[in-house]
Backbone as CSV, one residue per row, in Angstrom:
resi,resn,N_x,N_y,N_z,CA_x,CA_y,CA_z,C_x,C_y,C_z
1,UNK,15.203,18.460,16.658,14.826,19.789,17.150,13.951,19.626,18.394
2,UNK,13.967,20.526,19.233,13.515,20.004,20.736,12.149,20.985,20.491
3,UNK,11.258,21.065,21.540,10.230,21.418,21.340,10.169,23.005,21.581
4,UNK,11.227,23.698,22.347,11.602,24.433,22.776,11.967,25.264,21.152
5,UNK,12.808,24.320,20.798,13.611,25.058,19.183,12.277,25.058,18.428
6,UNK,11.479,24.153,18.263,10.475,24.235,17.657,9.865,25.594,16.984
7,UNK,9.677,25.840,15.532,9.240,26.728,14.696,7.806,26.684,14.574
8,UNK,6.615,27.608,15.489,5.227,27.990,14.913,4.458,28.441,14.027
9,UNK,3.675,28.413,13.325,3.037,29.093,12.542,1.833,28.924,13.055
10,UNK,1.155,30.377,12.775,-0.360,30.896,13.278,-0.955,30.991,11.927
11,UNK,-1.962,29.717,11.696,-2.671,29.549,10.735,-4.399,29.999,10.693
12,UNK,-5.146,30.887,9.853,-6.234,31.015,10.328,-7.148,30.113,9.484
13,UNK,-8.308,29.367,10.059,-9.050,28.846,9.618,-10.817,29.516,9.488
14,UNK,-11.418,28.960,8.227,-13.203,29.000,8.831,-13.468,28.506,7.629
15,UNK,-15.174,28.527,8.014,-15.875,27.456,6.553,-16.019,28.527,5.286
16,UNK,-16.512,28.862,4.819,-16.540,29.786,3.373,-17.803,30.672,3.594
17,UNK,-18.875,30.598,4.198,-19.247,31.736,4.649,-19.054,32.460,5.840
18,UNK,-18.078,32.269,6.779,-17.719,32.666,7.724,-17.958,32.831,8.890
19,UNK,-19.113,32.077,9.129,-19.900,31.722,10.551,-18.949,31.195,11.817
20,UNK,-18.112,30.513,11.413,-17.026,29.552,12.212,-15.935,29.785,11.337
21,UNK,-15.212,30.224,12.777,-13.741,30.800,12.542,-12.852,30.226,13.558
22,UNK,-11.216,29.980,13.126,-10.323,29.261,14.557,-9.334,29.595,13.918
23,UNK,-8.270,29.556,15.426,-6.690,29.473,14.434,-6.158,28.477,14.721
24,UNK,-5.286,28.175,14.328,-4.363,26.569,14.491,-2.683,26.991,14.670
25,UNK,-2.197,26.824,15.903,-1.233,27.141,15.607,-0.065,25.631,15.437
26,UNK,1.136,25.383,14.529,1.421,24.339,14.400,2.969,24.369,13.826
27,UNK,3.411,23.697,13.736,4.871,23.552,12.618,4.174,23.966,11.311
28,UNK,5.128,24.229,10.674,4.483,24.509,9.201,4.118,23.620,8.493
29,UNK,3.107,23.607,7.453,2.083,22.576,7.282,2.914,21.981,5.713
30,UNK,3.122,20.902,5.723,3.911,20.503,4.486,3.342,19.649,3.957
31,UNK,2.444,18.553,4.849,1.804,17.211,4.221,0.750,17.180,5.372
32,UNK,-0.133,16.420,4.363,-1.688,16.097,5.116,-1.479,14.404,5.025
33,UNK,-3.023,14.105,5.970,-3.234,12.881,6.451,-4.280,12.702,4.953
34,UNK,-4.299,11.543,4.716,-5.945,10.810,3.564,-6.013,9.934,4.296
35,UNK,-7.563,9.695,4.938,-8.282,8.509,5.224,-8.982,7.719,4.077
36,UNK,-8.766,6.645,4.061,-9.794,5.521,2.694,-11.183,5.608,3.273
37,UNK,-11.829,5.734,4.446,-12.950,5.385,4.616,-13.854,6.192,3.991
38,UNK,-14.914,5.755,3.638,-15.829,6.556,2.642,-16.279,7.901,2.552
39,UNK,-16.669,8.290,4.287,-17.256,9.828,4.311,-15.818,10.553,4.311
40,UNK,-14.663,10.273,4.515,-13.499,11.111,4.148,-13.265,11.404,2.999
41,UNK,-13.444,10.393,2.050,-13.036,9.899,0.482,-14.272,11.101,-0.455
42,UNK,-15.382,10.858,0.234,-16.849,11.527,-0.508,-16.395,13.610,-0.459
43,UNK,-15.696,13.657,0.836,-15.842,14.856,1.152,-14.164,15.200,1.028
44,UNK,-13.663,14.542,0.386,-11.868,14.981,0.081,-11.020,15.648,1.334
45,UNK,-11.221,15.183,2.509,-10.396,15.419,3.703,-8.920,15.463,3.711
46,UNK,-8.356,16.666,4.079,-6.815,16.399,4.341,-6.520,16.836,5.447
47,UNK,-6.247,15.997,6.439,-6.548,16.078,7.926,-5.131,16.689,8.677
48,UNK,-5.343,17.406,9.260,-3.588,17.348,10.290,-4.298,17.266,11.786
49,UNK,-3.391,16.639,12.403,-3.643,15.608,13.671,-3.151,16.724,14.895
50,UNK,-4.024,17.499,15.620,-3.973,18.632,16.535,-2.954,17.431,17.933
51,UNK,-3.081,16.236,17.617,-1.981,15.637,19.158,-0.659,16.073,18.528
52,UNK,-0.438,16.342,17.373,1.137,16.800,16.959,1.508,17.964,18.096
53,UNK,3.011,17.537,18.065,3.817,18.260,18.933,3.716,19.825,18.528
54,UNK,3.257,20.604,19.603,3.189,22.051,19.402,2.037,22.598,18.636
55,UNK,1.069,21.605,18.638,-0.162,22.426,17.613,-0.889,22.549,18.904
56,UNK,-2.491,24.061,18.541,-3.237,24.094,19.483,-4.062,24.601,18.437
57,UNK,-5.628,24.133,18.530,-6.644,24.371,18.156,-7.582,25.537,19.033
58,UNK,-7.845,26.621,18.212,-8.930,28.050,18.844,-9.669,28.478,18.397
59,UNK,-10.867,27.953,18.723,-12.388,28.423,18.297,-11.705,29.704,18.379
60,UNK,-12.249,30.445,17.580,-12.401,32.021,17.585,-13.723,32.703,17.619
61,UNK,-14.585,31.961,16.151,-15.793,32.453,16.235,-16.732,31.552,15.868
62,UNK,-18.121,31.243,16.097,-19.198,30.240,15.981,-20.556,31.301,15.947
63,UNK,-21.136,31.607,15.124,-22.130,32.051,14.980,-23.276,31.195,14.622
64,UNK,-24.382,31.140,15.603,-25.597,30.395,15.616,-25.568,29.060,15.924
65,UNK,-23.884,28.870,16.999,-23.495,27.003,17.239,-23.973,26.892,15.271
66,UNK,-23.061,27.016,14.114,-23.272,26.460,12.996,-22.959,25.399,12.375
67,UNK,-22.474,24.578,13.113,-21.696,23.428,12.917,-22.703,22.298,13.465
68,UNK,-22.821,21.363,12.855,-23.492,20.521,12.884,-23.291,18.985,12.653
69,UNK,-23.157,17.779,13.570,-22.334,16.806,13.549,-23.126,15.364,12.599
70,UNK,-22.301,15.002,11.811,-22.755,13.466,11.578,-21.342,12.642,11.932
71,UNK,-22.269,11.370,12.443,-21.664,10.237,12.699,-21.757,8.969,11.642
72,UNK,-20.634,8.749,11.412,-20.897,7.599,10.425,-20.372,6.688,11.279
73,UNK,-19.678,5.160,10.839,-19.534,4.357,11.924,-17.825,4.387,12.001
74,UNK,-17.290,5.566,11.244,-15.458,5.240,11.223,-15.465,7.017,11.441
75,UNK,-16.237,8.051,11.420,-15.836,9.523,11.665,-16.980,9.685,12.419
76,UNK,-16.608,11.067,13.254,-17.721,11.759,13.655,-17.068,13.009,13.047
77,UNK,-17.996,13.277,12.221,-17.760,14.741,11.151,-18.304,16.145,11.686
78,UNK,-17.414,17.196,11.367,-18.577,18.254,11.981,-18.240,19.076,10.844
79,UNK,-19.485,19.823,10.675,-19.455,20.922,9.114,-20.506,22.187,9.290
80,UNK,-20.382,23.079,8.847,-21.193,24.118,8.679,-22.437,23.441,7.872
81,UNK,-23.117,23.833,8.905,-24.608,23.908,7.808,-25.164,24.685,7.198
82,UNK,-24.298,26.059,7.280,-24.723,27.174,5.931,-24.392,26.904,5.064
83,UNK,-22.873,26.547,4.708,-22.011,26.578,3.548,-21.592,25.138,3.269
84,UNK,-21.671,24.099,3.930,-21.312,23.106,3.665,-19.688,21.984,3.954
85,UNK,-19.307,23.163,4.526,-17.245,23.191,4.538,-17.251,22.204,6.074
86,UNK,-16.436,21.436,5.531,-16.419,20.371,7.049,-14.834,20.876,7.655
87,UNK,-15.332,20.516,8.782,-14.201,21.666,9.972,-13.294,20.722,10.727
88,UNK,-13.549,19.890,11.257,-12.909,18.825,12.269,-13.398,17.504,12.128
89,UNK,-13.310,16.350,12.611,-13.324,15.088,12.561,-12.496,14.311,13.901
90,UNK,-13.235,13.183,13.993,-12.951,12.478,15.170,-13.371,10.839,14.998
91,UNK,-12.021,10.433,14.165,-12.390,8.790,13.721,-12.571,7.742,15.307
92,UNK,-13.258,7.230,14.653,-13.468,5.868,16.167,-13.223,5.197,15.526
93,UNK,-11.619,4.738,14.726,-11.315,3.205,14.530,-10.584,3.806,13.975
94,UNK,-8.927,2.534,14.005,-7.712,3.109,13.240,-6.841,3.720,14.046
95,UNK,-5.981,4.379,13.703,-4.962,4.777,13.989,-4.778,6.269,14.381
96,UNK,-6.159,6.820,13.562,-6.339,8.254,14.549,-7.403,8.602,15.813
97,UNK,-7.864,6.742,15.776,-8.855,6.936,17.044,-8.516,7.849,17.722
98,UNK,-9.760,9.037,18.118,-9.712,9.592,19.419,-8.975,10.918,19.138
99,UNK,-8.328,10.782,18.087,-7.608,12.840,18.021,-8.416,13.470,17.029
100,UNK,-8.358,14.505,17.271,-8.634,15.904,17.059,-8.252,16.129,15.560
101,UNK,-8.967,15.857,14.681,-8.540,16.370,13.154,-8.507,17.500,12.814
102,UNK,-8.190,18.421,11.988,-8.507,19.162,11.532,-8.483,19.719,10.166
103,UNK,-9.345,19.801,9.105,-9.307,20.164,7.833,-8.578,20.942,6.767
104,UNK,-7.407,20.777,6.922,-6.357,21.547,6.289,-7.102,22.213,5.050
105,UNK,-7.872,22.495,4.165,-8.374,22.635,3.806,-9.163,24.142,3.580
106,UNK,-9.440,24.270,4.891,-9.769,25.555,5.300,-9.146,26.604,5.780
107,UNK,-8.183,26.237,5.615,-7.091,27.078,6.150,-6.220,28.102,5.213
108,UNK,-6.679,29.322,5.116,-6.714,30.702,4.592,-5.025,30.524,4.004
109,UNK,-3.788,29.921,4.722,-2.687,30.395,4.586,-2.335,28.894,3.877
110,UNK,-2.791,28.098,3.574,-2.357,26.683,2.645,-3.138,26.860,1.470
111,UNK,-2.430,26.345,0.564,-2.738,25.691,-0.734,-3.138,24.385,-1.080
112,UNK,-3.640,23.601,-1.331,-3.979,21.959,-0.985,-2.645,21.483,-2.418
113,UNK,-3.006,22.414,-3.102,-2.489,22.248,-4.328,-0.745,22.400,-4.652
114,UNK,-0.306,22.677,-3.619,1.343,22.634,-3.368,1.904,21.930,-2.258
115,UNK,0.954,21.070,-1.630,1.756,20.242,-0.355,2.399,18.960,-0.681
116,UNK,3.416,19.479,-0.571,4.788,18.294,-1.111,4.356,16.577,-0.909
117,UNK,3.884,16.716,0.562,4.147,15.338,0.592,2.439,14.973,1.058
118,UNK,1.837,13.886,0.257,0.634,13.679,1.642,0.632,12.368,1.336
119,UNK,0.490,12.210,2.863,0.371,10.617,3.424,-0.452,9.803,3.266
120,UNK,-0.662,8.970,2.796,-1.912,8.438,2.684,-2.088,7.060,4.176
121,UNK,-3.149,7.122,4.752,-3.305,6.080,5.881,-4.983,5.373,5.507
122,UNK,-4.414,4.245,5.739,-5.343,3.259,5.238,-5.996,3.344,6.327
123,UNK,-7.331,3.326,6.672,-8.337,3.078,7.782,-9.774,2.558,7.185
124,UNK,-9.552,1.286,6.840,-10.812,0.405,6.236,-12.029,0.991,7.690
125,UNK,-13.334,1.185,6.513,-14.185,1.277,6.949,-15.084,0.141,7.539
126,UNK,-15.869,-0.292,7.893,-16.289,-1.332,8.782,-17.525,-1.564,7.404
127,UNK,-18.125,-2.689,7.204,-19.097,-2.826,6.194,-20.154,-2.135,6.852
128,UNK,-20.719,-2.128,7.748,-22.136,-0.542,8.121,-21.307,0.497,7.361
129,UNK,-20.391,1.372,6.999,-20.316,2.622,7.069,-21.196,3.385,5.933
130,UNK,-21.833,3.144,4.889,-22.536,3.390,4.139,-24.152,2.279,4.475
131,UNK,-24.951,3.252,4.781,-26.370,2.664,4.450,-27.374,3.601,3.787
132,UNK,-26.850,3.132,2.314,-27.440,3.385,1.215,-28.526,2.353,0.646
133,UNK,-29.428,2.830,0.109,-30.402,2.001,-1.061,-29.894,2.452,-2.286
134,UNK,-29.736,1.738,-3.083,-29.224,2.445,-4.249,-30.229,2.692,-5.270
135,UNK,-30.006,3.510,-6.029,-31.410,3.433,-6.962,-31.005,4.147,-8.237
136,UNK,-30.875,2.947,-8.961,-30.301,2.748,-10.544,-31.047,2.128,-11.377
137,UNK,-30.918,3.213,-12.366,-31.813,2.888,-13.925,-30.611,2.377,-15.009
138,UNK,-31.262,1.166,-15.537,-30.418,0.752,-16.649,-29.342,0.978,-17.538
139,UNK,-29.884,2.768,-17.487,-28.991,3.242,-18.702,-27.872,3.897,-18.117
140,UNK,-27.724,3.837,-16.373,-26.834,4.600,-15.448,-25.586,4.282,-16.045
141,UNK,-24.235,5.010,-15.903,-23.112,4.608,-15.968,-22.150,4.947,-15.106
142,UNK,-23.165,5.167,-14.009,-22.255,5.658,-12.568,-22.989,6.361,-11.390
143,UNK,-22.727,6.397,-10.692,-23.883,6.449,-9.278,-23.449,7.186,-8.343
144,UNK,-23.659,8.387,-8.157,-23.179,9.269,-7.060,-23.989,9.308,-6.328
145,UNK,-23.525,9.413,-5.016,-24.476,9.580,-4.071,-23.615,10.322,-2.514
146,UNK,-24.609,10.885,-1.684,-23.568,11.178,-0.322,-23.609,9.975,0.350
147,UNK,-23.459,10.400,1.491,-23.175,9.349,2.769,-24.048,8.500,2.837
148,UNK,-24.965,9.512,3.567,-26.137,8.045,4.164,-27.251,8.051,3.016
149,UNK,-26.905,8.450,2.015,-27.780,7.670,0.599,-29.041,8.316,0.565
150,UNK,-29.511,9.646,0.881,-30.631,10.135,0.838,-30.321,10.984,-0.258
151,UNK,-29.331,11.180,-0.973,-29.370,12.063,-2.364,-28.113,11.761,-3.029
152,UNK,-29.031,11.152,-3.918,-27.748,10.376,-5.129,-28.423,11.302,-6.497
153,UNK,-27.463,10.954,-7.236,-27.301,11.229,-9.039,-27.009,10.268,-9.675
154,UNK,-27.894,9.796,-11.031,-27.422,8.839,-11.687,-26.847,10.208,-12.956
155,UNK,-25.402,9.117,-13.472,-24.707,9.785,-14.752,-25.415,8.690,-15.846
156,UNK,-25.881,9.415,-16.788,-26.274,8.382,-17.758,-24.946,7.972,-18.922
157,UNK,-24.176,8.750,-18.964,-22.970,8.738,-19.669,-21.512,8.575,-19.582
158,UNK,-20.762,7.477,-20.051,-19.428,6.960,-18.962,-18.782,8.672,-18.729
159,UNK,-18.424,8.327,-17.754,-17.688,10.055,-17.190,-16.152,10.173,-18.256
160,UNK,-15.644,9.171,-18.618,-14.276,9.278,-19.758,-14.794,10.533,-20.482
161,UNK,-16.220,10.451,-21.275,-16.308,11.285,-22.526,-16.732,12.745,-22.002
162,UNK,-16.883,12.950,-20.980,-16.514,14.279,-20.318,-15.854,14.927,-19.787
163,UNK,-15.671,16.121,-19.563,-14.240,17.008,-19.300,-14.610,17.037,-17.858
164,UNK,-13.534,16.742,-17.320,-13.194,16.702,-15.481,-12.436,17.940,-15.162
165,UNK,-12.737,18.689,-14.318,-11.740,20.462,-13.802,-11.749,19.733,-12.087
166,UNK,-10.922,20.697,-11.841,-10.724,20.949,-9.961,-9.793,22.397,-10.258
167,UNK,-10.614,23.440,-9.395,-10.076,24.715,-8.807,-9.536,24.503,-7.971
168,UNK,-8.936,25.555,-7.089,-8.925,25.589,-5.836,-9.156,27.264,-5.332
169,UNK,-10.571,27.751,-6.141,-10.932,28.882,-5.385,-11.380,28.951,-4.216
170,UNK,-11.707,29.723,-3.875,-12.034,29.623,-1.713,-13.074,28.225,-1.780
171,UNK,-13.844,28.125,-2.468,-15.416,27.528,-2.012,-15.116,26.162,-2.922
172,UNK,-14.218,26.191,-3.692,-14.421,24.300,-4.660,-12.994,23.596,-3.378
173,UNK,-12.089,24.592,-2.927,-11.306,24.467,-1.885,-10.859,23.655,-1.051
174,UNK,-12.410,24.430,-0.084,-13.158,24.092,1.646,-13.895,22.632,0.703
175,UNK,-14.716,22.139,-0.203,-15.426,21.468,-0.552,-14.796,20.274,-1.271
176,UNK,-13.506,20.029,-1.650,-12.582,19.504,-2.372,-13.567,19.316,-3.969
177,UNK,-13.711,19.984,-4.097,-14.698,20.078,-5.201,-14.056,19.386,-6.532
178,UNK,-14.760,18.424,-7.060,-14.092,18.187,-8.412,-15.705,17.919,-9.476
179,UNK,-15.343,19.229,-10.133,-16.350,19.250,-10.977,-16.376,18.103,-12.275
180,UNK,-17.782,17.654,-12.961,-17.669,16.681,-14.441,-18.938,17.872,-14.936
181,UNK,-19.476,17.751,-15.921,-20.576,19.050,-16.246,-21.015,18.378,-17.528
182,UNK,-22.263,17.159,-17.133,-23.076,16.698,-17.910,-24.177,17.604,-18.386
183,UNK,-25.053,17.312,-19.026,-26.209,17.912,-19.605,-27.145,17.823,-18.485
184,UNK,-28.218,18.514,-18.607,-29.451,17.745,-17.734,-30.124,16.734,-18.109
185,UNK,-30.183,16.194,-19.529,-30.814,15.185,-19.834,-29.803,14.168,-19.761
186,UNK,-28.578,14.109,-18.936,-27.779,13.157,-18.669,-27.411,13.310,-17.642
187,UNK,-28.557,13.378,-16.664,-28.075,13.132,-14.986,-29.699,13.030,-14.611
188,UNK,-29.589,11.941,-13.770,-31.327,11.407,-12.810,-30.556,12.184,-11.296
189,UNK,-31.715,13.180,-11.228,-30.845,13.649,-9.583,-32.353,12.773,-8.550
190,UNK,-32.011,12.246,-7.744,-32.748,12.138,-6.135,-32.929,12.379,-5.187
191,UNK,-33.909,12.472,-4.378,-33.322,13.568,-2.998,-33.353,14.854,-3.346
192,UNK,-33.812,15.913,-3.814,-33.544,16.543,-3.843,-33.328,17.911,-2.850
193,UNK,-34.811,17.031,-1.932,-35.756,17.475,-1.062,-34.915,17.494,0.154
194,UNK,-33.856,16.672,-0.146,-33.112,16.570,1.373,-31.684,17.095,1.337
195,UNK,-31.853,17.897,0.687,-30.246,18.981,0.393,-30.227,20.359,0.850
196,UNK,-28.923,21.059,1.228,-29.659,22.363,1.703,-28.336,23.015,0.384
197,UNK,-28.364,24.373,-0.115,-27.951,24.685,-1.274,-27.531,26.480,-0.695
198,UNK,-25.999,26.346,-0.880,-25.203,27.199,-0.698,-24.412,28.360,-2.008
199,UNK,-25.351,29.522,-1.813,-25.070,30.305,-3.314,-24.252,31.231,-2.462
200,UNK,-23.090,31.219,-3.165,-21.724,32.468,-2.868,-21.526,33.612,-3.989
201,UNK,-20.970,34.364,-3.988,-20.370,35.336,-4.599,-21.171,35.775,-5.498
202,UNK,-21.995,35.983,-6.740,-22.829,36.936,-7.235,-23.939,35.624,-7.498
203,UNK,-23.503,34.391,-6.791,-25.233,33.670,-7.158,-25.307,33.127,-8.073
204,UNK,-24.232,33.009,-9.061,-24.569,32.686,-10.596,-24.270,30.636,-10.569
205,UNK,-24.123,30.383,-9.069,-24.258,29.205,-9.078,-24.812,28.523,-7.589
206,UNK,-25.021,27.477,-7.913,-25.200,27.061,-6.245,-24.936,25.181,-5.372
207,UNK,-24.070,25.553,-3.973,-23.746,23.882,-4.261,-24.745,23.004,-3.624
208,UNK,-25.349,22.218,-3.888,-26.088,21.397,-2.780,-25.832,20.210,-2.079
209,UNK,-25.829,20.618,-0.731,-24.824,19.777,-0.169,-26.342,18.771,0.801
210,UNK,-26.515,17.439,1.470,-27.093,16.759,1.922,-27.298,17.246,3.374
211,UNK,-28.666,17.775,3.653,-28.803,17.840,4.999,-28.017,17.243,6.180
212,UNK,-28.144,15.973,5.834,-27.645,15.192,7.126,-26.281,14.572,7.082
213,UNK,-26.107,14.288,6.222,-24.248,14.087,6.057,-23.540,15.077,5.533
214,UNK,-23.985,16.356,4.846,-22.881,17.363,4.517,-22.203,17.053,2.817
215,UNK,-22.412,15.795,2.447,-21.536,15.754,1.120,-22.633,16.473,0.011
216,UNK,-21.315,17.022,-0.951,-21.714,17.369,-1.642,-22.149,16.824,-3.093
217,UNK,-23.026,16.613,-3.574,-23.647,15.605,-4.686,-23.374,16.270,-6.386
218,UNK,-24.092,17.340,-6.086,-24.013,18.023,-7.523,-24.067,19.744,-6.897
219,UNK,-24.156,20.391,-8.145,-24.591,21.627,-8.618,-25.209,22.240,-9.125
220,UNK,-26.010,23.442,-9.009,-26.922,23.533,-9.828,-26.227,25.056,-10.349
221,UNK,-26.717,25.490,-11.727,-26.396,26.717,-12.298,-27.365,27.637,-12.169
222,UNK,-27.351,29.102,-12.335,-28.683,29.744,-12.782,-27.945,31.161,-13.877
223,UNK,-27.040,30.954,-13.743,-26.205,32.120,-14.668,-26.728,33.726,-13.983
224,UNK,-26.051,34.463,-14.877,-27.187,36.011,-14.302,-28.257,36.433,-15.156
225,UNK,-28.838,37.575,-14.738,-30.488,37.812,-14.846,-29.821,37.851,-16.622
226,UNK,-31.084,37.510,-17.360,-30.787,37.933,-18.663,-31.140,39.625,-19.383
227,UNK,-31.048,40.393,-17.764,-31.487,41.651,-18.054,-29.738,42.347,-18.266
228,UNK,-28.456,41.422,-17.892,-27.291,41.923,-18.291,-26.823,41.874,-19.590
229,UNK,-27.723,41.295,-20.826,-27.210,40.992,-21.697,-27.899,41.957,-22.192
230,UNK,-28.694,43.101,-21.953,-29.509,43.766,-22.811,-29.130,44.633,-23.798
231,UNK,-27.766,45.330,-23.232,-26.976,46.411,-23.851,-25.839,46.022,-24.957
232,UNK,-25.854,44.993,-24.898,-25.070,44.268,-26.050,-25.416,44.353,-26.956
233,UNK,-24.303,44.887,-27.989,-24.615,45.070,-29.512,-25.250,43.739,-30.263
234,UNK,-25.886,43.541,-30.624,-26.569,43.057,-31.625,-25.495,41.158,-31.758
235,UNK,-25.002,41.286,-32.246,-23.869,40.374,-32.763,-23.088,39.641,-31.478
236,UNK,-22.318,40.525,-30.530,-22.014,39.924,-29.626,-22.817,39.438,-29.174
237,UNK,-24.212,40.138,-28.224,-25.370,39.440,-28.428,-25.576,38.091,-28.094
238,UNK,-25.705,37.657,-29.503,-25.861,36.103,-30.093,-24.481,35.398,-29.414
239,UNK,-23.362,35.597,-29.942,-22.427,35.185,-29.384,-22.728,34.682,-27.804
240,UNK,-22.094,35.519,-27.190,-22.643,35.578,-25.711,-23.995,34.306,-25.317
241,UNK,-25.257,35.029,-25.577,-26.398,34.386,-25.217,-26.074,32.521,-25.827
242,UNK,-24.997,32.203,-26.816,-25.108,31.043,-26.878,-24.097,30.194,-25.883
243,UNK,-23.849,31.032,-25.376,-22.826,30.705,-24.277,-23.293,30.215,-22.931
244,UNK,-24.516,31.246,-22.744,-25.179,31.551,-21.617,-26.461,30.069,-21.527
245,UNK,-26.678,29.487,-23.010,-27.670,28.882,-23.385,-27.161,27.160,-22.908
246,UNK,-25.733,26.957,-23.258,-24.996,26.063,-23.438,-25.058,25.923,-21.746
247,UNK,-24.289,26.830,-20.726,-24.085,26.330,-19.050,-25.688,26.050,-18.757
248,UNK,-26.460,26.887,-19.488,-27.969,27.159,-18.568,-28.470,25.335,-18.647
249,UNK,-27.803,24.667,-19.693,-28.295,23.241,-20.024,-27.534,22.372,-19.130
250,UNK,-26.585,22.648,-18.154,-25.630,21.848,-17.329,-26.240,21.472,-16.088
251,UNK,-25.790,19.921,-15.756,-25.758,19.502,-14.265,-24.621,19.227,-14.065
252,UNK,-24.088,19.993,-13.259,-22.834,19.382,-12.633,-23.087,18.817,-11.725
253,UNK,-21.467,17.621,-11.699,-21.847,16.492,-10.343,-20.396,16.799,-9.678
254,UNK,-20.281,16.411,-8.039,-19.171,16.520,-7.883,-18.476,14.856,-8.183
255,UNK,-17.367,14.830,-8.757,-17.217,13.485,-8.673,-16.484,12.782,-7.637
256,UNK,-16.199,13.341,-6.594,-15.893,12.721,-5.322,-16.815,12.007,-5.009
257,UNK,-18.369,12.285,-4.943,-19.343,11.703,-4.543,-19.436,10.412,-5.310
258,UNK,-18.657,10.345,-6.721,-19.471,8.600,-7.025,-18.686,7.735,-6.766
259,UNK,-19.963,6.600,-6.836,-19.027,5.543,-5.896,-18.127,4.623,-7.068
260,UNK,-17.292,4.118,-6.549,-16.470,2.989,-6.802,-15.556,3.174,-7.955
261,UNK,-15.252,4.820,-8.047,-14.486,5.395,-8.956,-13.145,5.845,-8.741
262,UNK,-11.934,5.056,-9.701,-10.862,5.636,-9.287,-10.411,7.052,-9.471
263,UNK,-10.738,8.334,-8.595,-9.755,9.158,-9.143,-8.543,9.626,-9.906
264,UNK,-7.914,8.741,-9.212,-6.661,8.971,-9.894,-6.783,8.175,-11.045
265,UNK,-7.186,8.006,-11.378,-7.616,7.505,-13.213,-7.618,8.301,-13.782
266,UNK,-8.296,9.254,-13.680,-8.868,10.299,-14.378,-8.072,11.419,-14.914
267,UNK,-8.569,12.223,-16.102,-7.326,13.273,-16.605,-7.904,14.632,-15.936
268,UNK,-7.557,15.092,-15.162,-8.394,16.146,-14.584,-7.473,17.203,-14.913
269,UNK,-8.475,18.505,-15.534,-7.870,19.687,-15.553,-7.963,20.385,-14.544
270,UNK,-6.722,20.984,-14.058,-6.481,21.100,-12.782,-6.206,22.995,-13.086
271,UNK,-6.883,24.094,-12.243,-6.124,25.272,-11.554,-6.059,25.986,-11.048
272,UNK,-4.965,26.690,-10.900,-4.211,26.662,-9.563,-4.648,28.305,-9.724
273,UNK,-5.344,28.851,-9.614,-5.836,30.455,-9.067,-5.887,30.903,-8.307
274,UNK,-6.183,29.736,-7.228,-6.331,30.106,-5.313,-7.330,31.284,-5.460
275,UNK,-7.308,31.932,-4.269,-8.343,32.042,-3.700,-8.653,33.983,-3.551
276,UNK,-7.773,34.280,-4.562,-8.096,35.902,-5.032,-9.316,36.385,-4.729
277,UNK,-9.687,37.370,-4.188,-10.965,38.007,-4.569,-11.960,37.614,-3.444
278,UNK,-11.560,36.664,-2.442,-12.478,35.903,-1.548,-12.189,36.636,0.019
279,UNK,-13.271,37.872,0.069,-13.126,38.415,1.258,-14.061,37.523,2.529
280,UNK,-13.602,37.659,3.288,-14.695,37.445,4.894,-15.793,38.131,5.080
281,UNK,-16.727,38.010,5.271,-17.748,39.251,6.009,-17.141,39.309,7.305
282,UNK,-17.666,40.654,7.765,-17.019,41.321,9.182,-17.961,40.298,10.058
């Protein structure tokens, strides 16, 4: 097909609170790029390569320049620093040296969760690309942490004997979010101090993502006020409130963030709801 015959699609993109907005226009999107190197791997990137024939990348909207860049030594990443949602990328080593990524991911008119084919491209990271201290207690059984190692989580409990989910509502999405949902007395969080924490839709949760590299580590819960449970009959009540008692005791971690873990190991409950209900602000 010549470039001329060539079929467009006008895709709209932005991060999940809507500060930064673009469109992409491109062939239709069927398969993404996976990089192995770590800050891709931490932050679940599925890249499409803007040098492809007939794509064009268009800021549309940027409110407050919100995007904010880290460099590791194999990406230069850029992400919202309200919400956390990484937007573009620009590897210096490999095979996409030098182009224009862009986060399929965010993109209003894809599903991550129905793309037929994705490619996987090996791009070994250089031994600098993580400079972490690690900081593990005995009883750890797994070590999450972001990028540059200023906010890790120890799991005190092998992750097998817990239940693994991945959505793909607007915000676990943009975040490649893959939830595990230990106790609090079975997670050492660190750093805490150096996270900035993104609450969406009625608040009843919030993600905290690392100042300076953007990954996301864990979650924190807060449920709603316990002034909604007031009108409840008696019986439900109890019901309910032990419900409310049970999340209020949760740390969730994302498990993209730990290290040296095979995903695809794992039995993950996976679904597919997309992204209903998830308006823009004007």
């Amino acid at each position: 097909m010549t470039a001329i015959q060539m079929i467009l699609t006008t895709y709209h993109g932005n991060c999940h609170c809507g500060r930064f907005r673009f469109e992409l226009t491109a062939p239709e999107i069927a398969e993404a790029i996976i990089c192995a190197c770590k800050l891709c791997s931490k932050k679940g990137y599925l890249w499409l390569n803007t040098a492809a024939s007939g794509t064009t990348y268009t800021v549309t909207r940027d409110d407050d320049k919100c995007l904010t860049e880290y460099d590791s030594a194999a990406l230069k990443d850029r992400f919202c620093k309200y919400c956390g949602t990484g937007i573009t990328g620009l590897h210096s080593a490999g095979p996409l040296w030098g182009q224009l990524l862009v986060n399929i991911r965010t993109l209003q008119e894809v599903n991550p969760f129905t793309l037929k084919c994705v490619m996987p491209l090996v791009s070994p990271a250089p031994p600098e690309d993580v400079s972490t201290t690690h900081r593990i207690s005995d009883e750890a059984q797994h070590l999450s942490s972001c990028h540059c190692g200023k906010v890790q989580a120890e799991l005190l409990v092998p992750i097998t004997d817990l239940e693994v989910k991945e959505d793909n509502c607007s915000s676990c999405v943009r975040n490649a979010y893959i939830g595990v949902y230990p106790t609090k007395d079975q997670v050492k969080i660190h750093g805490r101090e150096h996270t900035f924490e993104y609450l969406y839709g009625r608040k009843f949760n919030g993600t905290a993502h690392c100042k300076t590299c953007g990954v996301a580590v864990f979650s924190n819960v807060y449920g709603p006020p316990l002034s909604v449970f007031d009108s409840l009959p008696a019986e439900r009540k109890e019901r309910v409130m032990a419900v409310y008692r049970k999340n209020m005791a949760l740390q969730p971690l994302n498990v993209r963030a730990i290290d040296g873990l095979d995903i695809e190991l794992l039995q993950i409950k996976r679904t597919d709801e997309g992204t209903e209900g998830y308006v823009l602000p004007p």
